[in-house]
TORFITI-95107 format. One record per residue (C-alpha): residue in three letters; x, y, z. Coordinates in steps of 0.02 Angstrom, whole numbers, padded with zeros to 5 digits, always signed. Layout:
% TORFITI-95107
ALAXYZ ...
***
This chain:
% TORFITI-95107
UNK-02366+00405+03569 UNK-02508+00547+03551 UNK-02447+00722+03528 UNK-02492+00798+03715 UNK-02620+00953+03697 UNK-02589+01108+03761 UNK-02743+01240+03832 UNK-02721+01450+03805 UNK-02822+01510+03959 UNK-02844+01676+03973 UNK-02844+01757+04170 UNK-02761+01593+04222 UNK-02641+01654+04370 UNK-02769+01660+04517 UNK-02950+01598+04557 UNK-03054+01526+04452 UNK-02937+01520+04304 UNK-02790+01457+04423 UNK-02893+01315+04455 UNK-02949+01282+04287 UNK-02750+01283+04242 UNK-02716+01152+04350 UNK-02862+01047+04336 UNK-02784+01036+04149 UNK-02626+01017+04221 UNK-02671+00854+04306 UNK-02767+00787+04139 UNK-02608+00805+04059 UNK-02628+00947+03960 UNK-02505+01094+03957 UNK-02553+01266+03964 UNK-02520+01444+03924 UNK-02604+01559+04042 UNK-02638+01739+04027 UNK-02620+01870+04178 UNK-02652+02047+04181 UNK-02519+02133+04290 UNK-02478+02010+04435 UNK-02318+01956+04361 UNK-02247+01841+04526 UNK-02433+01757+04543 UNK-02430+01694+04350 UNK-02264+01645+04391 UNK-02292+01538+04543 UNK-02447+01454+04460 UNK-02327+01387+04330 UNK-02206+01324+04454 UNK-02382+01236+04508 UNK-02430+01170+04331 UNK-02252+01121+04305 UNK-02243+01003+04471 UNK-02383+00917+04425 UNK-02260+00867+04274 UNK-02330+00973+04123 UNK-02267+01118+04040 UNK-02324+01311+04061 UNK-02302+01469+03985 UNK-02395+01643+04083 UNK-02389+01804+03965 UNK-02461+01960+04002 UNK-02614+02009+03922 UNK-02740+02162+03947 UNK-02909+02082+03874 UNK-02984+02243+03866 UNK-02865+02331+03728 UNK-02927+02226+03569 UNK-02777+02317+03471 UNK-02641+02205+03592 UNK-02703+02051+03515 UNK-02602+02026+03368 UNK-02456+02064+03456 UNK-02508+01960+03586 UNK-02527+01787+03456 UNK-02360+01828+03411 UNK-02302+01790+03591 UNK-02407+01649+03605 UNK-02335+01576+03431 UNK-02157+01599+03500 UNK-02200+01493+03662 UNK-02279+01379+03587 UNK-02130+01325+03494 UNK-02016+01374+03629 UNK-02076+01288+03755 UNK-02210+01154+03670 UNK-02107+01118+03506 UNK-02293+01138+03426 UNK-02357+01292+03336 UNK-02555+01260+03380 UNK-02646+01238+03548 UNK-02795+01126+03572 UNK-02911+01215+03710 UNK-02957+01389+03706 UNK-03056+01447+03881 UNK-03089+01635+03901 UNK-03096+01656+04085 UNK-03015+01824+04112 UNK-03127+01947+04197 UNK-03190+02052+04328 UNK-03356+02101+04416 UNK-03459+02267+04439 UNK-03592+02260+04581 UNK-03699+02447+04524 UNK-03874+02490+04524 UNK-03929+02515+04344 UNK-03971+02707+04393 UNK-03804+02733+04448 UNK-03698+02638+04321 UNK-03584+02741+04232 UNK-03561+02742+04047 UNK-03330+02718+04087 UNK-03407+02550+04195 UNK-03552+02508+04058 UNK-03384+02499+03929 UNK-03250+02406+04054 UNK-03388+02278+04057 UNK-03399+02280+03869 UNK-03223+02266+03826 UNK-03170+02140+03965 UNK-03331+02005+03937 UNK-03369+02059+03755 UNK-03289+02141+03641 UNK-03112+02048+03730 UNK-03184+01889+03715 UNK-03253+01895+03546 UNK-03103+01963+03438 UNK-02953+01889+03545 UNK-03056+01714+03496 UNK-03070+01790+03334 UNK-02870+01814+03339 UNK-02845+01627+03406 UNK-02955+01529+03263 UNK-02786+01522+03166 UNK-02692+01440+03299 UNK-02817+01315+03361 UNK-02814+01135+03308 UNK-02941+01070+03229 UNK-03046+00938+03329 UNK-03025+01059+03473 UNK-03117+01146+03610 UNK-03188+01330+03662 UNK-03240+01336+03829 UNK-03304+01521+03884 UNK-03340+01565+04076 UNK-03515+01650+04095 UNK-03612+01688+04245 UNK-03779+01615+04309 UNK-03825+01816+04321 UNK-03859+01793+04140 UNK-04010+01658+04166 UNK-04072+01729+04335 UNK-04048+01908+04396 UNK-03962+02001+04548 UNK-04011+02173+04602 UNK-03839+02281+04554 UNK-03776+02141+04413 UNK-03874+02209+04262 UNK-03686+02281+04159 UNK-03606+02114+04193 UNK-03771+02008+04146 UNK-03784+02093+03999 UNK-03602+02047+03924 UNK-03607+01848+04007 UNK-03783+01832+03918 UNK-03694+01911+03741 UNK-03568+01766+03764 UNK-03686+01617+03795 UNK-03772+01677+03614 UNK-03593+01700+03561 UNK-03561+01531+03608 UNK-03689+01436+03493 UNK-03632+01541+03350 UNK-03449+01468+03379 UNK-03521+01290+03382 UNK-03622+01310+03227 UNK-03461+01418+03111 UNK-03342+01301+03185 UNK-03417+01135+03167 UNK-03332+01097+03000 UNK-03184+01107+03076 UNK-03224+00981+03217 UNK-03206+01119+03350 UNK-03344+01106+03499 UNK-03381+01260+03590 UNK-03460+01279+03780 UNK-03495+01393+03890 UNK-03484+01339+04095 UNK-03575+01491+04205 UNK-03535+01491+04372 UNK-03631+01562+04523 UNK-03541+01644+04659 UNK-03388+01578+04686 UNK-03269+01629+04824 UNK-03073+01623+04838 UNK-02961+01732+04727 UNK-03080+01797+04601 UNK-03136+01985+04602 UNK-03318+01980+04660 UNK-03359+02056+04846 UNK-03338+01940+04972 UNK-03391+01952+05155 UNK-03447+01855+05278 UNK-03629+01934+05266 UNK-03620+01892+05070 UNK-03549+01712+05110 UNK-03690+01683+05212 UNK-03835+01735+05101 UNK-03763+01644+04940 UNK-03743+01464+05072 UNK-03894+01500+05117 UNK-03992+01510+04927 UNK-03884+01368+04879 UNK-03973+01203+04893 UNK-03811+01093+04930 UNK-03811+01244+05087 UNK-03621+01297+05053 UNK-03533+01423+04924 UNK-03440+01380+04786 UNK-03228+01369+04790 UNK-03131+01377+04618 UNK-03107+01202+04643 UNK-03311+01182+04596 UNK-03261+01260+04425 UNK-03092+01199+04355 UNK-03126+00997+04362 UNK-03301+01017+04238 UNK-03189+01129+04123 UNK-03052+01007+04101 UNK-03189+00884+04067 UNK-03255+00969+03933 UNK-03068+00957+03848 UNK-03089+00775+03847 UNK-03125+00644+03725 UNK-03274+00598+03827 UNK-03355+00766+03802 UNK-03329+00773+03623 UNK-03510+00744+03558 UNK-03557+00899+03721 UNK-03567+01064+03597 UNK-03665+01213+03606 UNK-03720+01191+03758 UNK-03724+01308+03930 UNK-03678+01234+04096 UNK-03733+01311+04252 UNK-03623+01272+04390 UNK-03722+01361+04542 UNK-03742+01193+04662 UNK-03911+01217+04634 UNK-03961+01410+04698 UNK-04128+01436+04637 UNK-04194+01272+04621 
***
């Protein structure tokens, strides 16, 4: 009987990282998910994850305060026995986040550094933090942005930070690689439902309408090709950036 694998994804109580939780969920992988303040959200996704017949965890975690971490793995060490009997995790996927929609002119320095420490600095030292605690012959799955490969008028703080992560991402592949563990990045366009960007009708229509399959994109779009890339079948996939837009641009 193989030992079941359990996924640490960070923002994992609503949107795009909800979805991502349960996608897992139904690939039979258990998860620990992250949220940063909605207590009775995280809690109700794991009431999701566990009636699809796997085991959850959610702990609170501000991704911005680098300092929390340590603290932070030390909760995640006691779950993971507690509730896994294990005392690594397989999947790492650094989904927490937020948006900023500000002209570069009027972008504030206090909005320059939320971007920073949320998409960043966050992501590179609480993966720094995990590196101890994931398996090796696993998986590192970051969520970028397709602002980082084509540009938006208002998106510049936020580009800059997703297109730090996709180089960020290759550098994981290539230092982890001894240790059989494949890293990723997935970059979503706009995606509706749950997540933090504006949404409006007006907005709805204009993405729809720059999107060649001529509809936006629901978390549902996102969580399925994440969970794929935590199976076996995508274990040779490393390195690699991809765009999940339904084709806007094209």
């Amino acid at each position: 009987m193989s030992t079941p694998k359990i996924a640490l994804v960070t923002g994992g109580s609503r949107g795009i990282g909800k979805n991502i939780a349960l996608s897992l969920a139904e690939k039979g992988i258990g998860v620990l998910l992250t949220y940063h303040s909605n207590h009775t959200e995280a809690a109700a996704t794991v009431s999701e994850i566990e009636a699809l017949g796997q085991q959850a965890v959610a702990l609170q975690l501000d991704t911005t305060n680098a300092h929390s971490f340590d603290a932070f793995f030390t909760e995640v060490k006691a779950a993971l026995h507690t509730t896994f009997g294990a005392d690594r995790f397989n999947f790492l996927i650094n989904n927490a986040g937020t948006s900023l929609t500000a002209p570069i002119a009027e972008t504030t320095e206090a909005q320059f550094d939320e971007m920073l420490n949320i998409h960043l600095k966050g992501v590179y030292f609480l993966t720094q933090k995990a590196l101890p605690m994931l398996q090796d012959g696993g998986r590192i799955i970051n969520i970028s942005s397709a602002t980082s490969r084509q540009s938006f008028a208002g998106a510049s703080a936020y580009a800059i930070m997703k297109g730090a992560i996709d180089v960020f991402t290759r550098y994981l592949a290539l230092e982890l690689g001894s240790r059989g563990i494949t890293a990723n990045v997935v970059a979503p366009g706009a995606v509706f439902g749950g997540g933090a960007m504006q949404d409006t009708p007006e907005i709805r229509e204009y993405v729809a309408g720059i999107t060649a399959l001529g509809r936006v994109a629901l978390p549902e779009d996102i969580g399925g090709v994440v969970a794929f890339l935590c199976t076996p079948e995508a274990g040779w996939l490393n390195g690699q950036r991809l765009e999940l837009t339904g084709g806007v641009g094209l």
